[in-house]
C-alpha positions in Angstrom: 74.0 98.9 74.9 72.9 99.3 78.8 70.5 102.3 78.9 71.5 105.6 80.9 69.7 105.1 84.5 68.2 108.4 85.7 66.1 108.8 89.1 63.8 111.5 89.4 63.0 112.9 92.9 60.3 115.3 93.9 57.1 115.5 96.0 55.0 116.7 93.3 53.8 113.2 91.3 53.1 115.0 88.0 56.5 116.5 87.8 57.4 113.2 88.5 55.5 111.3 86.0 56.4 114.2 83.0 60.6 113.7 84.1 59.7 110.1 83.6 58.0 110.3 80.2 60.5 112.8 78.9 63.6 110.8 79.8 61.9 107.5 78.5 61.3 109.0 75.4 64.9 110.0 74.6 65.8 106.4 75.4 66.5 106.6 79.1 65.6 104.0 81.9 63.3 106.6 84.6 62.4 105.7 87.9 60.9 108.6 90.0 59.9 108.9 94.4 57.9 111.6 96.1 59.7 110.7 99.1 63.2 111.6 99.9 63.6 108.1 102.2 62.3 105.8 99.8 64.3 107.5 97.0 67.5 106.6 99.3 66.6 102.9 100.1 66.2 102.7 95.7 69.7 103.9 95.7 71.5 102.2 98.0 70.1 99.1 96.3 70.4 100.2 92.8 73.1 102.3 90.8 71.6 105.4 88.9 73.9 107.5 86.5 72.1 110.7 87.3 69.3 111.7 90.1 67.4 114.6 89.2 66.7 116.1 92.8 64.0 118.9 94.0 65.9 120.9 96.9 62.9 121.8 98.7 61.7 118.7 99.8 59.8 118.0 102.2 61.5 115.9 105.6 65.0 114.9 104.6 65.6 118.1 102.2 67.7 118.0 98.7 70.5 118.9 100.3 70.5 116.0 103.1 69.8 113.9 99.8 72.6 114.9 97.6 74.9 114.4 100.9 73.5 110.7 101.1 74.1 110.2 97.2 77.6 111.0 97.5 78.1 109.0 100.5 76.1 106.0 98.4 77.8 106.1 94.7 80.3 109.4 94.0 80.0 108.6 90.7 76.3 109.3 90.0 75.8 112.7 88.6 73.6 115.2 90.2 70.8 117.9 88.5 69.2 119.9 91.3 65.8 121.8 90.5 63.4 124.2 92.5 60.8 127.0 92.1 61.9 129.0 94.9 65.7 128.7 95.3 67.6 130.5 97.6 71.0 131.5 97.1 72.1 129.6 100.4 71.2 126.1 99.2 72.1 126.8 95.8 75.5 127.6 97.1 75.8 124.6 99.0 74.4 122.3 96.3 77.3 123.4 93.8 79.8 123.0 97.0 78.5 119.3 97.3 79.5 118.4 93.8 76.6 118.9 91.9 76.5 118.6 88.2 74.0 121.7 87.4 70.6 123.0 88.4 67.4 124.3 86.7 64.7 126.5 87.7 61.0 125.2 87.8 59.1 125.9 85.7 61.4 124.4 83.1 61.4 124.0 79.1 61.8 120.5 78.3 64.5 121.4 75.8 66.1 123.1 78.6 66.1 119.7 80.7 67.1 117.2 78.2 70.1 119.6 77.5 71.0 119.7 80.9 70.7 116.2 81.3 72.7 115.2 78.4 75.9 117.3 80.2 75.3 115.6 83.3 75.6 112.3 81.0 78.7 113.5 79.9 80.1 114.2 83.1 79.0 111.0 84.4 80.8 109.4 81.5 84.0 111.1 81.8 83.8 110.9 85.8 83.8 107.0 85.4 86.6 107.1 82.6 88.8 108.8 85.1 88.3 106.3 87.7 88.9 103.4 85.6 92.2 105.0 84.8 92.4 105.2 88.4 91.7 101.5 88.6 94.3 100.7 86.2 96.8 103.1 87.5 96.4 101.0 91.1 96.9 97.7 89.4 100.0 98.7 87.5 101.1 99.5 91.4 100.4 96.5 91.8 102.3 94.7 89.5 105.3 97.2 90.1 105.3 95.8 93.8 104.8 92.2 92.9 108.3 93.1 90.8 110.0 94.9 93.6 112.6 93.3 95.9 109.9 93.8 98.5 109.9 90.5 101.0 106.5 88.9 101.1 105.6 90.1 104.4 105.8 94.2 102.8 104.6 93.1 99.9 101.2 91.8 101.3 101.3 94.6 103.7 101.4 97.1 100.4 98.8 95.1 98.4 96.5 95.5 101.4 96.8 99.2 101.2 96.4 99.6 97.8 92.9 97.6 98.1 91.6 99.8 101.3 92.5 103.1 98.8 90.9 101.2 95.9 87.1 101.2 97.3 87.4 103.8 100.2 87.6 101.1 103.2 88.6 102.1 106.6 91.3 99.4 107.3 91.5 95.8 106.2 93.7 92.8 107.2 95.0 89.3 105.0 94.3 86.0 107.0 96.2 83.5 105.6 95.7 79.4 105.8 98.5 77.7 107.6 99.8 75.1 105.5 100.6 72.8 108.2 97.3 73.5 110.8 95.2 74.3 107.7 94.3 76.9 110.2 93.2 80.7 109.5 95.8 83.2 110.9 96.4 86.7 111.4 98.5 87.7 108.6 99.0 91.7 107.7 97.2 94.3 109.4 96.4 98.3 108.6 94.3 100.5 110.5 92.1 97.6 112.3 92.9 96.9 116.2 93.9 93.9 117.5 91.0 92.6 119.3 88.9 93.5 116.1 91.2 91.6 114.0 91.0 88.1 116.3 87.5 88.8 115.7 87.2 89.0 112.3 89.7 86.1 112.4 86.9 83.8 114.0 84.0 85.0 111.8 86.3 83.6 108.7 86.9 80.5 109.6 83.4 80.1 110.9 81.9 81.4 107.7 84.7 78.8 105.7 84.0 76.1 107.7 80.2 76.4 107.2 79.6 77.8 104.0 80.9 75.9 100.3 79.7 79.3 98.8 83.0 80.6 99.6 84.1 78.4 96.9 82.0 79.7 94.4 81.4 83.6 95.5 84.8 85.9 95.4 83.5 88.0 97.6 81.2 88.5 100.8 79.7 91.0 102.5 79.5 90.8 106.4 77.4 92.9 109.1 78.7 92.0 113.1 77.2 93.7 115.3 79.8 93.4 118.1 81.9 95.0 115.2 80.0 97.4 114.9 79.3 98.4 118.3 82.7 98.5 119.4 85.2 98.7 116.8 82.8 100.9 114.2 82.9 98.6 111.7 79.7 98.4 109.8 80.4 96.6 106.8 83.5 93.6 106.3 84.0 92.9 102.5 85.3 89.9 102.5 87.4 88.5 99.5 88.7 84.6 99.0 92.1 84.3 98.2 92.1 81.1 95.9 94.3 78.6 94.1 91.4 76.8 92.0 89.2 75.3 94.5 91.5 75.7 97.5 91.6 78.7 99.7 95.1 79.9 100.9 93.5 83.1 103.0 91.0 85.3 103.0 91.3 89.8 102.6 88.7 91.8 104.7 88.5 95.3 103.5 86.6 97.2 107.0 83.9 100.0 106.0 82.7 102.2 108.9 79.8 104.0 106.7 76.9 101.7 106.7 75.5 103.6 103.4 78.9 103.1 101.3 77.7 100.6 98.9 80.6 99.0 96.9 79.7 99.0 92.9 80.5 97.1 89.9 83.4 98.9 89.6 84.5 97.9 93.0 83.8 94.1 92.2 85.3 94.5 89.1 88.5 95.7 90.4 88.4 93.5 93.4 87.9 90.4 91.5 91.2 91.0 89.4 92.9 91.9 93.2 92.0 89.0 94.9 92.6 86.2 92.0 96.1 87.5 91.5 96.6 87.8 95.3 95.7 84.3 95.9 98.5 83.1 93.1 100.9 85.1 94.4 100.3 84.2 98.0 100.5 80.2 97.3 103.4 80.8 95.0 105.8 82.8 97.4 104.9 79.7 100.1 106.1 77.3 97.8 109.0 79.0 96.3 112.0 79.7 98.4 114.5 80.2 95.2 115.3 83.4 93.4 114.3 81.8 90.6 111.4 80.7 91.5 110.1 83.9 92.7 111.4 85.8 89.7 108.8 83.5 87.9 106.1 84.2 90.1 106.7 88.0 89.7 106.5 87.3 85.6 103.2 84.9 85.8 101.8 87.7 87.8 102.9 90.4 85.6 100.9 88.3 82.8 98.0 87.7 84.4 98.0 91.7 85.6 99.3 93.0 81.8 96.3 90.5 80.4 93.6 92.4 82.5 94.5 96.0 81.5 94.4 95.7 78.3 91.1 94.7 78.0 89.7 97.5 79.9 92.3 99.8 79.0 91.9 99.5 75.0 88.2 100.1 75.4 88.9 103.1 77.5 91.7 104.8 74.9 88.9 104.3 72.1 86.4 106.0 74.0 88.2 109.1 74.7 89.2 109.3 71.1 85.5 109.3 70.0 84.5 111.9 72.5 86.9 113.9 70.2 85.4 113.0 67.1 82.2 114.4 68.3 80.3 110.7 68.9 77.8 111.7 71.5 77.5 115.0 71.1 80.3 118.0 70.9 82.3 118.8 73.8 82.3 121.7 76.0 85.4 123.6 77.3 85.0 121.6 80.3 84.3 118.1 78.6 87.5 118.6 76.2 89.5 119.6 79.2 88.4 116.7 81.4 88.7 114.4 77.9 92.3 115.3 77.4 93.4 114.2 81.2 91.6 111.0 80.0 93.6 110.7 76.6 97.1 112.1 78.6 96.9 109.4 81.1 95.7 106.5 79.4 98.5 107.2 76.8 101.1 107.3 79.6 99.3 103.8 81.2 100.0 102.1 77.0 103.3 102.7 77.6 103.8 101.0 81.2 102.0 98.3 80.1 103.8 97.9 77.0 107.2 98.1 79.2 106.0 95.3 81.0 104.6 93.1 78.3 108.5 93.4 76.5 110.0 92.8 80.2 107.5 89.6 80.7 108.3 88.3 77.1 112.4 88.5 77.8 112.0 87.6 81.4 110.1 84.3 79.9 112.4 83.6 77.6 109.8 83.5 74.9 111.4 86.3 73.3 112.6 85.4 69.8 115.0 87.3 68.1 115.2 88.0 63.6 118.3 89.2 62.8 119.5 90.1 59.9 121.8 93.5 57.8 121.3 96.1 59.5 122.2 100.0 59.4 123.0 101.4 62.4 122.7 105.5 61.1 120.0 104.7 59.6 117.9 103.1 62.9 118.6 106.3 64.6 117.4 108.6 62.4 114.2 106.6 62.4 114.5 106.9 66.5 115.4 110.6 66.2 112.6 111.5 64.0 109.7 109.5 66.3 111.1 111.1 69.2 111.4 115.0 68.2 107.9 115.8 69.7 109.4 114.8 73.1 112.6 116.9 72.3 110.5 119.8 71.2 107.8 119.9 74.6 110.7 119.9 76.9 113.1 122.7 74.1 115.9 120.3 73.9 118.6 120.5 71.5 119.9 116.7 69.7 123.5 116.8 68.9 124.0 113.9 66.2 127.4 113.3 65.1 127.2 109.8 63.4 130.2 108.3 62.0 129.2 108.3 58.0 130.7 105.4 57.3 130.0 102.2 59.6 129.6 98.6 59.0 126.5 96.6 59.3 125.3 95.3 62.2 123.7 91.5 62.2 121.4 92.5 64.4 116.8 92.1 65.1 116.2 95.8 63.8 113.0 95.8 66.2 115.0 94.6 69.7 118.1 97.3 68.7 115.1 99.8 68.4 113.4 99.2 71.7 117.3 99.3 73.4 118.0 102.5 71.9 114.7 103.6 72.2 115.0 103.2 76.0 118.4 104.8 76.2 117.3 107.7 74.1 114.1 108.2 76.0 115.8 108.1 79.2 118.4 111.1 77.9 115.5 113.5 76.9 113.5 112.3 79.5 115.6 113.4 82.1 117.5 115.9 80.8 116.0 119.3 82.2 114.4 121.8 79.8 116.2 123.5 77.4 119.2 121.6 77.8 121.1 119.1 75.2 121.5 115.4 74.2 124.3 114.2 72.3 124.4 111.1 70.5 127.9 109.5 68.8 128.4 106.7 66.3 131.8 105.6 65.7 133.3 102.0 64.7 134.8 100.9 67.9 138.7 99.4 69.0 137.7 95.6 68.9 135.8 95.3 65.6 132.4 96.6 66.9 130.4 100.1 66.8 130.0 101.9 69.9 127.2 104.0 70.3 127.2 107.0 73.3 123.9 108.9 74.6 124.8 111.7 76.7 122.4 113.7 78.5 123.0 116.8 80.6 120.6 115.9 83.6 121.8 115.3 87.1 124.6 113.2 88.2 124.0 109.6 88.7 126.0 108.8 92.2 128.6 106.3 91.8 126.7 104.1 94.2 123.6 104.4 92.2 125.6 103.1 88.6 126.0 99.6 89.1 122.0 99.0 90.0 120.8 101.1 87.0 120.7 98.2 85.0 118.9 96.1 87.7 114.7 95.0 86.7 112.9 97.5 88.7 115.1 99.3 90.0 115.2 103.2 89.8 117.1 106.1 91.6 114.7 108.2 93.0 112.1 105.3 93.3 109.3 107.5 95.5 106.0 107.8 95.3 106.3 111.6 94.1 108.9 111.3 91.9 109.1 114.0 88.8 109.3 111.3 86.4 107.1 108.1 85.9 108.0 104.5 84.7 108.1 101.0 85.8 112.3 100.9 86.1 112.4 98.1 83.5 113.6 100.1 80.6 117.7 99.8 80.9 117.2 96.1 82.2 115.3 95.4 78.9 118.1 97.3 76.9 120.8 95.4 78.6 119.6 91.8 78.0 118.7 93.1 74.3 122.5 94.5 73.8 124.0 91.1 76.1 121.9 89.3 73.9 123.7 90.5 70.4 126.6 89.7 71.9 127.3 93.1 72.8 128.0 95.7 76.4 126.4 98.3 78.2 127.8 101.0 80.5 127.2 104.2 82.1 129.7 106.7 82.7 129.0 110.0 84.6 130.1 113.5 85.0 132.1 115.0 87.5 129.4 117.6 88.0 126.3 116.6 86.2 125.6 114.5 82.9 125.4 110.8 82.4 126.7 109.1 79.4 125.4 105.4 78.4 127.7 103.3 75.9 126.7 100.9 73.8 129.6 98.3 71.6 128.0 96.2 69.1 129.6 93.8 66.7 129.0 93.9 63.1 129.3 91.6 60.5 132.4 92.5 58.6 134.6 95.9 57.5 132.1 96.7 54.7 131.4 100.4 55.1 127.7 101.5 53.9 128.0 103.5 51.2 
């Protein structure tokens, strides 16, 4: 395991030198500078979990350092010290962020304890932005599976990456399959003249580097882009098929001192590889077909690289609760249960789009066999009651006692009436009621109703509820979260058993979803 990087800074060597042996001693890696400047060239070069800083420095004070650190990596954790405070800069440290501060002379107890929290928050800092991370890539597949035409669909990628690592504006240049020349593409927040310029330093640097094939990503200084467009910094990312290059993204940073981290590369690298399939894909494809493929491989490839990161982050949290690494604080277990909310609410979009990908591939193999109908939804009923019970909801049942079997996959039938189920509690406001009817139905089927007593579902909304992505209030800030894939999965499971889905709705509010089945034969369950 990668040891905890702490930087000590303070113009008195011996304090320096006893940080240094303390920390080591507990198992840290210490580095320590008497001088503010040289302590900010280490940083920018080098990523430290938590700097240890002296606010009365001499020339660039504490202060003007912390400002740099959080300009340099926000995720590094800060611990201010100092023998003669005032309440001014102690005021202003804990306004910039800062993680605690001690008072010199110090126990040594005193310090490792404080460190240790500031480990913590570091750690629970960087768990929150890989959700964040994650959280941007399921955008990402959500707009690769939108109706979006590829022109606002690059347009959207490019912003998610700007927001990803804090950039200033970016633009896609994209290879022209017939000139095999680079060409302006999509453009946010960069002006015109700075993009033809950044358009000629790509195809010089393709046409005279072969690192381009090997490196995903590039940083570039210009200083005509600097001078007059203020951009200090052009990340530069390949978008590749194998060997071949279909276009380049350039992500524009106007702070010389913003260094871009691992966590930067790492999301970056996933961005770009998925960008460059999907850019050489919608070129060759001009068929719905074709494209509805494309969106699935993508969703693979996307659904394949959150889990990784994803499963290792839900197991973390959980042993922060069981106490590995020391017990929580008020503020830890608050901070550690945003972590555990979120990442629970991420395992279910991603498992919504691994089922989606599965039936949209065709891969999808169904096990049916005698199945109980009553007996399913009691097992849905009783999974779901937590749900019911946060949001006060009363479950009418009223289950015809007596129905046939179904031949039927007991695991597909679950996930369909899981999703309609949901759906009714989900949006049903609080305190309100969900009914749920079994009956055998007129044409030697069982039909199955969900009503809910939300809002209305406009008559020109119905017909499209049923539609792969599609969802009725599909903002950015709307109440409720999901990809919009549950009913399509539900109907292809229910079309699939030879059985229908529809909605009906209310003439005031309400929306009732039926399902008709066919079962096996008259035999009743006893």
């Amino acid at each position: 395991m990668e040891k905890a990087k702490i930087i000590v800074i303070d113009d008195d060597e011996s304090i320096c030198r006893l940080c240094q042996k303390i920390f080591e001693r507990e198992g840290y890696a210490a580095a320590f500078f008497t001088q503010s400047l040289d302590a900010v060239d280490r940083l920018k070069k080098e990523h430290f979990d938590v700097a240890l800083i002296d606010l009365s420095m001499p020339g660039k004070n504490g202060i003007e350092v912390i400002k740099d650190i959080k300009v340099i990596s926000e995720d590094t954790s800060v611990l201010v010290m100092s023998a003669f405070p005032t309440v001014e800069s102690v005021v202003e440290s804990m306004k910039l962020g800062v993680c605690d501060y001690i008072s010199k002379p110090f126990e040594i107890q005193d310090l490792s304890e404080k460190v240790r929290q500031c480990l913590q928050e570091h750690k629970f800092t960087c768990d929150i932005r890989d959700t964040q991370d994650l959280t941007r890539l399921y955008e990402l597949s959500r707009a690769v599976g939108s109706s979006m035409e590829p022109s606002e669909l690059l347009d959207h990628v490019l912003n998610i990456a700007i927001k990803s690592v804090g950039a200033d504006g970016g633009l896609i240049l994209l290879v022209n399959e017939n000139s095999a020349k680079l060409e302006l593409g999509h453009i946010v927040k960069v002006d015109n003249k700075a993009a033809e310029k950044i358009r000629k330093i790509g195809i010089e640097k393709m046409g005279k580097y072969d690192s381009y094939r090997d490196e995903f990503y590039f940083i570039i200084q210009d200083r005509d882009l600097e001078k007059n467009h203020s951009i200090k910094n052009l990340l530069t990312l390949p978008l590749k098929i194998g060997d071949e290059i279909v276009g380049l993204m350039c992500l524009a940073v106007g702070c010389c001192e913003r260094i871009i981290n691992k966590r930067d590369l790492r999301f970056l690298s996933i961005f770009a590889a998925n960008l460059g399939v999907t850019v050489k894909e919608l070129r060759l494809r001009g068929k719905i077909k074709e494209v509805e493929k494309i969106k699935s491989e993508f969703l693979n490839n996307v659904t394949h690289e959150l889990w990784t990161p994803l499963t290792a982050l839900q197991g973390g949290v959980e042993l922060m609760f069981e106490g590995v690494g020391g017990a929580l604080n008020d503020k830890g277990r608050a901070l550690a249960e945003i972590c555990r909310r979120n990442t629970s609410k991420i395992v279910s979009l991603v498992s919504d789009i691994v089922e989606f990908s599965k039936i949209q591939s065709g891969s999808e193999k169904y096990d049916n066999r005698k199945l109980s109908l009553n007996d399913l939804i009691y097992e849905i009923l009783d999974e779901l009651k937590d749900f019911a019970k946060e949001k006060s909801i009363d479950i009418n049942r009223r289950l015809h006692d007596k129905l046939p079997f179904l031949d039927a996959d007991p695991g597909k039938i679950k996930t369909a009436l899981i999703n309609v189920i949901g759906n009714a509690i989900k949006f049903t406001p609080k305190g309100g009621v969900v009914e749920i009817v079994s009956k055998p139905g007129a044409e030697d089927d069982i039909h199955i109703t969900v009503t809910d007593s939300g809002a209305r579902i406009p008559e020109r909304e119905r017909a499209r509820v049923f539609e792969s992505f599609y969802q009725v209030d599909g903002s950015a800030s709307r109440e409720h979260c999901g990809l919009g894939i549950g009913l399509a999965v539900t109907k292809t499971i229910v079309e699939k058993h030879n059985g229908k889905i529809w909605l009906e709705s209310g003439a005031d509010s309400g929306n009732s979803f039926h399902i008709s089945l066919p079962f096996i034969n008259k035999e009743a369950l006893q």
